[in-house]
N, C-alpha and C positions, 0 to 999 in steps of 0.2 A: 534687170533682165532685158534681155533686146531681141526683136524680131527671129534673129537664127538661131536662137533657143529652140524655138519650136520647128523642127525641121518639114519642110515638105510632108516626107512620106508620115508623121506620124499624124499632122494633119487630113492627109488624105484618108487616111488607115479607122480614126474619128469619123468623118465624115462616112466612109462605107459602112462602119458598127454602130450607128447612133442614126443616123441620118441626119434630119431637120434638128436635133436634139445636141448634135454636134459640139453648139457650142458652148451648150450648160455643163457639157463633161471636161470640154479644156480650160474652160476657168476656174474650173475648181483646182488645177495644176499650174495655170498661167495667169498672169495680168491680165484684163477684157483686153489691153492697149497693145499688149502682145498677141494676143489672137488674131486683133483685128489688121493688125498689121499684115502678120500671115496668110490671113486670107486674103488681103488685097492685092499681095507677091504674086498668091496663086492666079486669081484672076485673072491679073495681067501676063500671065504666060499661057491663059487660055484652057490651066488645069481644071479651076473650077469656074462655074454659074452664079448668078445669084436673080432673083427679081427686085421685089418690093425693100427685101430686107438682106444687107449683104451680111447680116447674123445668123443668117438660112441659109448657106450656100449647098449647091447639087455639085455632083462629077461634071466634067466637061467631056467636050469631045476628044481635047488632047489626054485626058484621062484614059476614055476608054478607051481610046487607041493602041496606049499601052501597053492596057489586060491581057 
């Protein structure tokens, strides 16, 4: 399984219905290695946040911009 398995939005769509909890619902569907890919994709296009822990990630600004 590789990174584009998990596409954007179904990440994004986790992260709005779960929150911070996010990422204990995608690995029970994905690899950790897959996830964390994905979320590091999102990052860098500024969709998602993270602080301390990029396994907590929030929305971004270029998220809600496109609500």
């Amino acid at each position: 399984m590789k990174r584009s398995d998990l596409p954007t939005r179904a990440l994004l769509d986790a992260i709005s219905a779960h929150g911070f909890c996010a990422f204990e619902h995608l690995i029970k569907q994905y690899p950790v290695k897959v996830v964390r890919a994905a979320i590091a994709r999102d990052v860098r296009t500024g969709r998602l946040e993270y602080g301390v822990s990029a396994d907590r990630p929030w929305l971004g600004p270029r998220t809600r911009e496109a609500d």
